[in-house]
C-alpha positions as CSV (number, residue, x, y, z in Angstrom):
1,X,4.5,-24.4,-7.9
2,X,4.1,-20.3,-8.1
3,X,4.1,-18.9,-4.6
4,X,3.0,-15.5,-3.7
5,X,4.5,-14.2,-0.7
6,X,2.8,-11.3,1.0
7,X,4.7,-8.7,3.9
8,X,4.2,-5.0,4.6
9,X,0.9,-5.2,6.5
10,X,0.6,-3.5,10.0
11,X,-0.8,-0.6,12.0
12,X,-0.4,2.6,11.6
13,X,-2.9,5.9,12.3
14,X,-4.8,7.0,9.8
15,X,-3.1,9.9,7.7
16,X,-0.1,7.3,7.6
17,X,1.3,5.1,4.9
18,X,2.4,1.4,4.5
19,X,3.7,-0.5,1.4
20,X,2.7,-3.6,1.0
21,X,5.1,-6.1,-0.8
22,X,3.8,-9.3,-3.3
23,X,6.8,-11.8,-3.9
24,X,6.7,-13.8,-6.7
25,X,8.5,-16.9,-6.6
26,X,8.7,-20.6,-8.6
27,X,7.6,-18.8,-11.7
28,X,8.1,-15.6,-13.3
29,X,5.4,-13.0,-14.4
30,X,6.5,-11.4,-17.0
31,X,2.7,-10.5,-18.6
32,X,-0.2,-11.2,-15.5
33,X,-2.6,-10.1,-14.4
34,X,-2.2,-8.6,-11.1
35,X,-4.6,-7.6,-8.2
36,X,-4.7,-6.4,-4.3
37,X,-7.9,-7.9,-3.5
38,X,-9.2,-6.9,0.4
39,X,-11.6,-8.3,2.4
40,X,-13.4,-6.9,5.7
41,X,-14.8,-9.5,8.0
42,X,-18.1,-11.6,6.7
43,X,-17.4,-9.4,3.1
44,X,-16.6,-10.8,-0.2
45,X,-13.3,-10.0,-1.4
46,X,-12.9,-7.1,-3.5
47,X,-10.5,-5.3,-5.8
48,X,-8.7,-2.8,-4.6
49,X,-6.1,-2.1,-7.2
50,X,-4.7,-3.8,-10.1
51,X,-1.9,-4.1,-12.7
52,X,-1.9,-6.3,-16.4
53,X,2.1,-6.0,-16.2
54,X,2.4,-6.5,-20.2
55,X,1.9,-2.5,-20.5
56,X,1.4,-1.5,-17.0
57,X,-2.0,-0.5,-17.2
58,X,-3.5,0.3,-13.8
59,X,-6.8,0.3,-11.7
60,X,-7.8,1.4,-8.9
61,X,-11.0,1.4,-7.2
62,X,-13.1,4.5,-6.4
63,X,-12.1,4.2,-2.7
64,X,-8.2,3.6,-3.1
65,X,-7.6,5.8,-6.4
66,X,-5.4,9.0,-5.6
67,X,-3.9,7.5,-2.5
68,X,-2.9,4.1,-3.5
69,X,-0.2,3.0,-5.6
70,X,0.1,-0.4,-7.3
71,X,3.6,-0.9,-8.9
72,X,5.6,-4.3,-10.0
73,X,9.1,-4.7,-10.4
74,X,10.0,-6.8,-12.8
75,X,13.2,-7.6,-11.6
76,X,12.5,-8.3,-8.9
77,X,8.9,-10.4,-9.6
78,X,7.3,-8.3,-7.2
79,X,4.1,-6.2,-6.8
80,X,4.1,-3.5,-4.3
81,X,0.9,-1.4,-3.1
82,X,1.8,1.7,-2.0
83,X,-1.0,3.3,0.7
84,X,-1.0,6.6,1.5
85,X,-3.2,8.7,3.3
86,X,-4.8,5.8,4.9
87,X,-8.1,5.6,6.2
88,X,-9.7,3.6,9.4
89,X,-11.8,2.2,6.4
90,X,-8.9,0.7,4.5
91,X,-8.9,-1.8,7.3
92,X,-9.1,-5.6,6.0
93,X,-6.8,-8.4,4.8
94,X,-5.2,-7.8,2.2
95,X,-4.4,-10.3,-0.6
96,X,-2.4,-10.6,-3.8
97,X,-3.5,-12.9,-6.3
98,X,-2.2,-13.3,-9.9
99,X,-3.6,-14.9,-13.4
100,X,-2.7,-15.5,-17.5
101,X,-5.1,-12.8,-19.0
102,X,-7.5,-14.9,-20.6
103,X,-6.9,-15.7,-24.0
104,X,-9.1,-12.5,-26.2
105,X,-9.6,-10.4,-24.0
106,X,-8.3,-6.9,-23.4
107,X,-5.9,-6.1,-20.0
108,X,-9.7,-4.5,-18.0
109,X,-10.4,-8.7,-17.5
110,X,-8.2,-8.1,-15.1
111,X,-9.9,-6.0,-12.9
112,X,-13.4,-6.8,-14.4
113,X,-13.7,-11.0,-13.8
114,X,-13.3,-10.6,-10.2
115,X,-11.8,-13.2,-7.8
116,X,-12.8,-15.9,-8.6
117,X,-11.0,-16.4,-11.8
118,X,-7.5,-15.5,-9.9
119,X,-5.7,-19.5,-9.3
120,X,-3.0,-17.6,-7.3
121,X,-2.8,-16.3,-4.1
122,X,-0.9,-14.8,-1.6
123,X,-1.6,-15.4,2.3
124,X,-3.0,-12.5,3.3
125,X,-1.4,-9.2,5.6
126,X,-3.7,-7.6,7.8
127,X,-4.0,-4.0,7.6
128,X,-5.2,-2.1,10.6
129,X,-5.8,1.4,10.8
130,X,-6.9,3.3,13.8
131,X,-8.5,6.9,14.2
C-alpha cells in the first residue's frame, strides 16, 4: 500500500519560511502527478502547487507563485514545498496527494482535475502563520 508521509508544518511569523516534506513510501513515483493541496476551515481543498514528475513541469497558484517552491527528489521519493515569504493567509492544512496522470491527457490534468481525482494522500501538517 503507497503511503504519503507529510512533516515540516509549524509556526512561524509571517516574512518567514518553512519547507514542507512529502515522503513517499511502499511504491515509487517515478512519473505522478504531484500536488500540495490546502485547506482553510469549512473550505474545499485547493491546489496550491503542483508537479507531473515525468518532466518536472510546475504550477503554482496565483497566491503561492513567486514565493513557493514545489520540488521532488527522486531519490529520495520525496516532494518538498518550499514557502517563503509567508503570509498570515497561507494558513491551513496542508496536504500532499499523488495520482497516475490519466491515460491521454497532457501533465496540466494534474493541476486542472482537482482533488477529487487524487487516490493518495498524505495526513495533513498544519501551517500557522501569525502577523
Amino acid at each position: 500500500q503507497v503511503q504519503l508521509q507529510e512533516s515540516g508544518g509549524g509556526s512561524v511569523q509571517a516574512g518567514g519560511s518553512l519547507r514542507l516534506s512529502c515522503a513517499a513510501s511502499g511504491y515509487t513515483y517515478s512519473s505522478y502527478c504531484m500536488t500540495w493541496f490546502r485547506q482553510y476551515p469549512g473550505k474545499e481543498r485547493e491546489t496550491a502547487a503542483s508537479t507531473y514528475t515525468g518532466i518536472a513541469s510546475t504550477y503554482y497558484a496565483d497566491s503561492v507563485r513567486g514565493r513557493f517552491t514545489i520540488p521532488y527528489d527522486n531519490a529520495k521519493n520525496t516532494l518538498y514545498l518550499q514557502m517563503n515569504n509567508l503570509k498570515p493567509e497561507d494558513t491551513a492544512m496542508y496536504y500532499c496527494a499523488a495520482e497516475d496522470l490519466a491515460i491521454g491527457v497532457t501533465d496540466s490534468w494534474c493541476w486542472t482535475a482537482g482533488s477529487s481525482v487524487y487516490s493518495d494522500w498524505g495526513q495533513g501538517t498544519q501551517v500557522t502563520v501569525s502577523s
